[in-house]
ZATORBA-420808 format. One record per atom (N, C-alpha, C, O, CB): residue number from 0; atom name; x, y, z. Coordinates in steps of 0.001 Angstrom, whole numbers, plus 500000, padded with zeros to 6 digits. Glycine has a CB too. Layout:
# ZATORBA-420808
miza;milum;xx;yy;zz
NUM;CA;X;Y;Z
...
# end
This chain:
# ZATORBA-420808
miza;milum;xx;yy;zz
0;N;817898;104017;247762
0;CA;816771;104280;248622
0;C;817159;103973;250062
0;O;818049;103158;250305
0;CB;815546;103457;248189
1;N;816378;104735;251185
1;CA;817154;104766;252230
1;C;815826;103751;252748
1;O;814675;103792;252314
1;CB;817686;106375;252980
2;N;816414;102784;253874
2;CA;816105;101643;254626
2;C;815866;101713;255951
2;O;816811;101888;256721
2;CB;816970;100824;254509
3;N;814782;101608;256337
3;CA;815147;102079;258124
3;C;815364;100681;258809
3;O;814999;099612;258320
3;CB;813593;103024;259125
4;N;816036;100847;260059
4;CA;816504;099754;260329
4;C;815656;098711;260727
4;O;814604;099192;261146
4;CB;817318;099940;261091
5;N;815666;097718;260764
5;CA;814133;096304;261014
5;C;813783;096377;262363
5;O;812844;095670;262728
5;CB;814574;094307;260779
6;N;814466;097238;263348
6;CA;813915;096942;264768
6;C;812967;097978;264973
6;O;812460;098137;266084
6;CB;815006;096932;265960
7;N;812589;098932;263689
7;CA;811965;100525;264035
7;C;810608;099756;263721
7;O;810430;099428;262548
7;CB;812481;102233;262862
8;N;809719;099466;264582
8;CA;808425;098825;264595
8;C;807164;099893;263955
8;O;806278;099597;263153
8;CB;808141;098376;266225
9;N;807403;101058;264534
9;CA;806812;102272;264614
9;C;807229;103577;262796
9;O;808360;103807;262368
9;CB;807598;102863;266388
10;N;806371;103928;262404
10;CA;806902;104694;261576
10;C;805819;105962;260898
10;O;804738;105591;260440
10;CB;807480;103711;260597
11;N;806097;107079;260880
11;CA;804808;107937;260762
11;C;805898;108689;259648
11;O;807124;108581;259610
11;CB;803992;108931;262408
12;N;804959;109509;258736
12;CA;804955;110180;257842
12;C;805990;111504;258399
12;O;807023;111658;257747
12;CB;803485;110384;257441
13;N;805787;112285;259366
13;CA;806211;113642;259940
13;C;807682;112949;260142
13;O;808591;113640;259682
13;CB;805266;114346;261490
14;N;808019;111924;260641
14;CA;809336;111745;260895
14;C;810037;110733;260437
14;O;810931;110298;261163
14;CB;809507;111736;261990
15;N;809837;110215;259332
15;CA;810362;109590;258259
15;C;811128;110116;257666
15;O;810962;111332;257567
15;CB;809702;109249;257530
16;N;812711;109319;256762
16;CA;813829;110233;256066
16;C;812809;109708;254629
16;O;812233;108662;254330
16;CB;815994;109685;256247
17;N;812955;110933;254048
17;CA;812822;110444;252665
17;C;813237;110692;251571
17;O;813590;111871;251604
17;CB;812009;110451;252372
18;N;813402;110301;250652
18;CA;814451;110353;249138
18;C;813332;110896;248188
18;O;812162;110540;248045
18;CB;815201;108520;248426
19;N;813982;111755;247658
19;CA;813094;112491;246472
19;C;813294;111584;245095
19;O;814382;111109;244769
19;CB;813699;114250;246158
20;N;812432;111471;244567
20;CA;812577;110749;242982
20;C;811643;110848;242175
20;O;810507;111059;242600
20;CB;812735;109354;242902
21;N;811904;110715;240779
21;CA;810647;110435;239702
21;C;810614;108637;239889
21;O;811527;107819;239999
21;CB;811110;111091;237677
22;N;809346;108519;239868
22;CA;809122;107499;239687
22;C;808212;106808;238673
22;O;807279;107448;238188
22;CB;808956;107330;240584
23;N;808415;105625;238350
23;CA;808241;104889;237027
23;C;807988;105909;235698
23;O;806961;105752;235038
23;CB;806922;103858;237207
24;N;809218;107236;235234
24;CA;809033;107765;234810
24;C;808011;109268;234427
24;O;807921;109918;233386
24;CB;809227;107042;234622
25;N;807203;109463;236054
25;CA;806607;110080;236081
25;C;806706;111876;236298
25;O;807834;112294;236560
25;CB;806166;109384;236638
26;N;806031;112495;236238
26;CA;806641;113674;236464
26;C;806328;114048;237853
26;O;805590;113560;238709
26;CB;806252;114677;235495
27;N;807360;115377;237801
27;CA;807509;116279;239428
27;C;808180;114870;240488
27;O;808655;113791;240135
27;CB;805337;117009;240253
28;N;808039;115246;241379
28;CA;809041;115192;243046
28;C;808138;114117;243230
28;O;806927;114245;243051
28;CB;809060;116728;244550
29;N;808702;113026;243593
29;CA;807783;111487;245036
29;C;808535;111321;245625
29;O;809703;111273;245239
29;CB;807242;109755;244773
30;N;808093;111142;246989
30;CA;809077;111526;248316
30;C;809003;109724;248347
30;O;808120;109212;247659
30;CB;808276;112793;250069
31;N;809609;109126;248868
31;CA;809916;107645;249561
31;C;810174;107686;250681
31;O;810770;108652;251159
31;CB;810935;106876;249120
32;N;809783;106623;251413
32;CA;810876;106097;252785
32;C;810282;104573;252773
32;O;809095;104263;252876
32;CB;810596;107089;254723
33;N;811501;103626;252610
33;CA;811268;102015;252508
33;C;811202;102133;253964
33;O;811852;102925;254647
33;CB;812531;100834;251740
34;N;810094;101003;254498
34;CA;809407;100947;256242
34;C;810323;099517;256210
34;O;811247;099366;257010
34;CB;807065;100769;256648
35;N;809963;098449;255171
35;CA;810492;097351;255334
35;C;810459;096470;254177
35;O;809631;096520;253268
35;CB;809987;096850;256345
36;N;811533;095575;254303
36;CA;811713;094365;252908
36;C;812278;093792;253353
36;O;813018;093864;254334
36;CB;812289;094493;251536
37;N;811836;092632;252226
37;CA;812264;091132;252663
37;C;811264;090491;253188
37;O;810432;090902;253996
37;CB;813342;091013;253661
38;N;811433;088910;252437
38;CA;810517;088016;252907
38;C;810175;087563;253988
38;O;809500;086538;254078
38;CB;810621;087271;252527
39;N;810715;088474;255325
39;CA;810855;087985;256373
39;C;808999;088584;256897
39;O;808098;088012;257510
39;CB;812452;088558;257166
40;N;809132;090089;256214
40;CA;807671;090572;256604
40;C;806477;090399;255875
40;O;805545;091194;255995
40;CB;807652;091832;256736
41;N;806423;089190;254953
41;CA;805709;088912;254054
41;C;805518;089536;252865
41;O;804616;089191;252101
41;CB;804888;088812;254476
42;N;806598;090801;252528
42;CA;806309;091534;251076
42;C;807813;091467;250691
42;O;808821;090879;251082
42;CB;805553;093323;251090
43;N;807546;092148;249959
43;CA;808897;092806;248944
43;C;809860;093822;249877
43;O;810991;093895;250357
43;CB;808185;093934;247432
44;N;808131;094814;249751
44;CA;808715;096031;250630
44;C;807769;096425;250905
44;O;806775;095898;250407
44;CB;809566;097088;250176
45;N;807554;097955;252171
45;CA;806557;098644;252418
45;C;807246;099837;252458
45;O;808222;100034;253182
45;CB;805774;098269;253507
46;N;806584;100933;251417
46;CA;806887;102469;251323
46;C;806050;103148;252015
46;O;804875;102781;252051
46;CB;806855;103051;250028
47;N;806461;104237;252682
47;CA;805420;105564;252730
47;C;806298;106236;251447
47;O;807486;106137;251141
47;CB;805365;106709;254538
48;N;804926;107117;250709
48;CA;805105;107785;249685
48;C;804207;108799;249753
48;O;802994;108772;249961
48;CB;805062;107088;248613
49;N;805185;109973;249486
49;CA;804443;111265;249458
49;C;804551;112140;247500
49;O;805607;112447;246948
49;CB;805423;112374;250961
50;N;803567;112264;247087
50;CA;803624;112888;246174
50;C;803054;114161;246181
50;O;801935;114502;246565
50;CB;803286;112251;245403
51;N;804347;115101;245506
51;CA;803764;116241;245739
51;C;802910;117079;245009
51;O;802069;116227;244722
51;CB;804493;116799;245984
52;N;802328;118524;244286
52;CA;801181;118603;243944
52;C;801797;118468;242403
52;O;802968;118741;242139
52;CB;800294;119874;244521
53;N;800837;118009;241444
53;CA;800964;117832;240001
53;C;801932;116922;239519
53;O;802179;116867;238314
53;CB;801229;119003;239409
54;N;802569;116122;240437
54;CA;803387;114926;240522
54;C;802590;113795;240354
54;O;801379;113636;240506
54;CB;804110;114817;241756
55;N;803610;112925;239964
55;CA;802969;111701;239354
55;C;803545;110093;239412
55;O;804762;110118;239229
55;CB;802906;112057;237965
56;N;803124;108944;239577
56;CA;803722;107609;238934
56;C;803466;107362;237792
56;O;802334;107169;237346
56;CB;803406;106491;239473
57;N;804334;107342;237277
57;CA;803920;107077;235863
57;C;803389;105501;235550
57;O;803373;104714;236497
57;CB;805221;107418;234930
58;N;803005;105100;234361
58;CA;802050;104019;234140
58;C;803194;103197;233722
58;O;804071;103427;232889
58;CB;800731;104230;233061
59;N;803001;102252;234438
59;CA;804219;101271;234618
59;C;802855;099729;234569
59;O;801636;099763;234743
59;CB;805458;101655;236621
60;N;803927;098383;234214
60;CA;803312;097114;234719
60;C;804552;096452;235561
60;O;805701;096892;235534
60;CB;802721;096085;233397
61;N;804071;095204;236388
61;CA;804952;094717;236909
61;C;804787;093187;236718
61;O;803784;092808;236114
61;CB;805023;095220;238141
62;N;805485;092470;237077
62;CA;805578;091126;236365
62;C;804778;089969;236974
62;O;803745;090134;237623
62;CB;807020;090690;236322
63;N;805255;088969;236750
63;CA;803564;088081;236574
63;C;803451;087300;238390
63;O;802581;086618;238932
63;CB;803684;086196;234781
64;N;804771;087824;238853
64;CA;804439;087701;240434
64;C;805032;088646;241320
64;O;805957;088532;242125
64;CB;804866;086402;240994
65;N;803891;090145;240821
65;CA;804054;090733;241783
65;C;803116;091664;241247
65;O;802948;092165;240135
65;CB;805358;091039;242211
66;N;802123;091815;243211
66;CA;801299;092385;243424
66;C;801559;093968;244394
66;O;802349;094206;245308
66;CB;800565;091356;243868
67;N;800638;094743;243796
67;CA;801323;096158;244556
67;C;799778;096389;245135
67;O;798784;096126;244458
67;CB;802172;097751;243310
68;N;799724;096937;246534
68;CA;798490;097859;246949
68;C;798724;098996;247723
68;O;799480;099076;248691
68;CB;797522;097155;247711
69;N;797976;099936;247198
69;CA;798100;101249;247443
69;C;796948;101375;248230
69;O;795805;100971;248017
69;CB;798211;102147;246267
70;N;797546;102160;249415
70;CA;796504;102707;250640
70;C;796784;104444;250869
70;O;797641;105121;251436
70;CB;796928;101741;252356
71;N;795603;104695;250122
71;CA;795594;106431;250213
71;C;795235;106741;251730
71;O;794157;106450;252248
71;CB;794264;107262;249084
72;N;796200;107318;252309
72;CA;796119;108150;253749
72;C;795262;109486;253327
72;O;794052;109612;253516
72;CB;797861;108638;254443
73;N;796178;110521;252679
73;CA;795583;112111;252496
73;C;795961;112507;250976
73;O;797014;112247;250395
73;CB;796408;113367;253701
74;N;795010;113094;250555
74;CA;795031;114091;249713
74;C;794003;113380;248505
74;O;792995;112684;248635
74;CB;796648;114522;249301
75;N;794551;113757;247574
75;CA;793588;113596;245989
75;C;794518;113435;245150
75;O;795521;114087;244862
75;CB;792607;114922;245364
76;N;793741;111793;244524
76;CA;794682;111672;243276
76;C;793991;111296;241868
76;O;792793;111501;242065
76;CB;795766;110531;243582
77;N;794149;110879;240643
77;CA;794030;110551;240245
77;C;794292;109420;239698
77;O;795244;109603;238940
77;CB;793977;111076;240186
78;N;793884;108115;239672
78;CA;794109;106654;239472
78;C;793738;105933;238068
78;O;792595;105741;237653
78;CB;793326;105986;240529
79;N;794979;105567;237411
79;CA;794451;104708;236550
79;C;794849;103327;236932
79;O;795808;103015;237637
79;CB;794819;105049;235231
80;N;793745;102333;236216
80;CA;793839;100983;236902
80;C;792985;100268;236054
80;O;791850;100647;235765
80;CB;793401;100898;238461
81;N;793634;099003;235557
81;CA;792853;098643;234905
81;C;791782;098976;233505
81;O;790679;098502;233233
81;CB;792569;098488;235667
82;N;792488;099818;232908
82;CA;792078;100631;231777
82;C;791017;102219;232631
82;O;790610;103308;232225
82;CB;790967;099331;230550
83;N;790979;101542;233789
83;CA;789804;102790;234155
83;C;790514;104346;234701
83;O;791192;104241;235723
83;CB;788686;102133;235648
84;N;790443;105231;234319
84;CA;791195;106529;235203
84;C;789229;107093;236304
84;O;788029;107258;236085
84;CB;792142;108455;233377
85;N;790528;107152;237718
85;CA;788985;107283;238682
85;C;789901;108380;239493
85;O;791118;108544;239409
85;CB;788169;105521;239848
86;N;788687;109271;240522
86;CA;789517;109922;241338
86;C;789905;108992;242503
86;O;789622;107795;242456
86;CB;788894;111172;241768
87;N;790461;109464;243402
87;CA;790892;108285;244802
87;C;791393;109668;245689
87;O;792035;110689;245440
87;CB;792602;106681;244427
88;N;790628;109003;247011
88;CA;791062;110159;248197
88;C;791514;109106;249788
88;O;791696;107890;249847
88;CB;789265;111475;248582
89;N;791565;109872;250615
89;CA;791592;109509;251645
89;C;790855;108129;252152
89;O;789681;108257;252500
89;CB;791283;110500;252134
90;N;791395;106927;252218
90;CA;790737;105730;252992
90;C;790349;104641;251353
90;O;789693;103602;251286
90;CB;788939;106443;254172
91;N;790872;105210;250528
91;CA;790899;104037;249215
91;C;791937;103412;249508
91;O;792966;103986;249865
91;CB;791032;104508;247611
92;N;791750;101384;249335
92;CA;792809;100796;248955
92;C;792856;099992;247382
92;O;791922;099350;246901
92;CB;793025;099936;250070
93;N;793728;100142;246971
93;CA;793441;100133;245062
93;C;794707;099031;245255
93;O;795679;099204;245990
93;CB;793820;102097;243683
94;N;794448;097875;244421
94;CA;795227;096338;244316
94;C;795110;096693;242933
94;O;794102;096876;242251
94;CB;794471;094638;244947
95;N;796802;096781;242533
95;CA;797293;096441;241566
95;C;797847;095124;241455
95;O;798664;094555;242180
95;CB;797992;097240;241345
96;N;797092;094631;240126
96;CA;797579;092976;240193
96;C;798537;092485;239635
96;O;799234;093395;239185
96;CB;796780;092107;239747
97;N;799198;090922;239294
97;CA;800136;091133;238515
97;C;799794;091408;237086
97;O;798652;091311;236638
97;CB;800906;090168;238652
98;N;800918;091778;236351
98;CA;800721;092413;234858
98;C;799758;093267;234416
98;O;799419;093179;233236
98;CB;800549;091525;233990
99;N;799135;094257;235284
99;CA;798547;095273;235887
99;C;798336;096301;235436
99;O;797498;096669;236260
99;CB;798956;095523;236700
100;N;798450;097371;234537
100;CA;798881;098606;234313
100;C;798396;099388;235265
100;O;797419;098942;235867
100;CB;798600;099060;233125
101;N;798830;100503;235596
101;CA;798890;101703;236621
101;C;799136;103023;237183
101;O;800100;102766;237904
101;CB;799186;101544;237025
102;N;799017;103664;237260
102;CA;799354;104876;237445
102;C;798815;105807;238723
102;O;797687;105622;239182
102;CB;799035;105370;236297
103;N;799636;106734;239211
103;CA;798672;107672;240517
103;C;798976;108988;239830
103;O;799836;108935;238950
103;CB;799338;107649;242536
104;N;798395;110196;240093
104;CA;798864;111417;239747
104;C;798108;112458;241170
104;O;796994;112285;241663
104;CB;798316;111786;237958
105;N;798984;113358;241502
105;CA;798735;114219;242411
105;C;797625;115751;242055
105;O;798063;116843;241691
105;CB;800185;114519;242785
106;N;796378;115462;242254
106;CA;795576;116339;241055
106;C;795189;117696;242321
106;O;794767;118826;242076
106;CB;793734;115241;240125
107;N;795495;117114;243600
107;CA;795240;118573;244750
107;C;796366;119017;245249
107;O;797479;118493;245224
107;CB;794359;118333;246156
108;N;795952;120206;245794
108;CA;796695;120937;246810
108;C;797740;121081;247255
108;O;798536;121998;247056
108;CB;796449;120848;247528
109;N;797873;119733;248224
109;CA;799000;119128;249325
109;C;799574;117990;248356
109;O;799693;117745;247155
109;CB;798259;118395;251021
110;N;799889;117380;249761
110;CA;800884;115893;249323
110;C;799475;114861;249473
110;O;798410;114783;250084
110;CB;802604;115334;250813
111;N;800309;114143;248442
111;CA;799543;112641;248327
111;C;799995;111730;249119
111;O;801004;111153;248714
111;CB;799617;111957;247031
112;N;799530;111376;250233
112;CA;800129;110352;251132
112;C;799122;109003;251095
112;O;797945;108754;251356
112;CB;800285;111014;252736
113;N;800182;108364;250660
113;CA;799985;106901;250500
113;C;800890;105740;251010
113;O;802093;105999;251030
113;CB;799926;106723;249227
114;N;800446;104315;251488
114;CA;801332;103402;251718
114;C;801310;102522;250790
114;O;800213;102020;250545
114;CB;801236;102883;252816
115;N;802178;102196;250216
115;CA;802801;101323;248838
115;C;803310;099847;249609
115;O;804411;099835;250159
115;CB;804457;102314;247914
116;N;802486;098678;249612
116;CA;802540;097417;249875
116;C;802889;096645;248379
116;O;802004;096633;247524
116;CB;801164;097018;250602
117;N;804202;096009;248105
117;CA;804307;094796;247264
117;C;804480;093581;247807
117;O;805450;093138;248423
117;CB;805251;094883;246444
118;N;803067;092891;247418
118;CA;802828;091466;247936
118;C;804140;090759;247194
118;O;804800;091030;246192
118;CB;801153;090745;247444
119;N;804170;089858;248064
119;CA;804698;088045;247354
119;C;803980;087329;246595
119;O;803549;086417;247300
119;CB;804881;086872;248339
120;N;803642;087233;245656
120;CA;803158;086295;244666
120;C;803262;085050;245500
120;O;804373;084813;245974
120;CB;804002;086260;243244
121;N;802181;084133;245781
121;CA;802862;082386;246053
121;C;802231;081513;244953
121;O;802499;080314;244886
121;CB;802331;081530;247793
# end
């Protein structure tokens, strides 16, 4: 995964590099670009993530100290969380907790643009 360098303060979607991948086994194309990691910025990491249409994260958990939150910028997805599947659009933030189950799926149009925050457990 590509890293931008720690002095790039600034970072927008249009001009971001990003790496194509399936992620947590999911189907179709998710675009990445890691913004930042390391405990220096208080997380793990911070992604922009673009998913494209009928693409997906697949339903993954994560371990008993570590928290993920997802901040939907644009588009329409579908969210499971917590046993519940809901829609989620523009201006949802959805906290996945630890040992969590989860999932996003790309159910419109365009791209799913979202920012992917993994907390530090303390």
């Amino acid at each position: 995964m590509h890293t931008v360098p720690i002095n790039r303060l600034s970072h927008s979607f249009a001009t971001s590099y990003f790496d194509a991948q399936t992620a947590h086994e999911g189907q179709g194309t998710v675009l990445t670009s890691r913004v930042v990691t390391g405990p220096e910025w208080g997380c793990n990491f911070m992604d922009l993530v673009a998913l494209l249409p009928k693409a997906s994260i697949g339903l993954h958990e994560h371990g008993v100290n570590d928290s993920e939150i997802y901040i939907i910028i644009s588009g329409e997805g579908e969210m499971v969380l917590a046993g519940k599947v809901f829609k989620v659009d523009q201006g949802f933030v959805l906290i996945n907790p630890p040992r969590g189950r989860h999932a996003l799926r790309n159910i419109g149009p365009a791209l799913l643009k979202l920012v992917v925050l993994d907390i530090l457990d303390r």
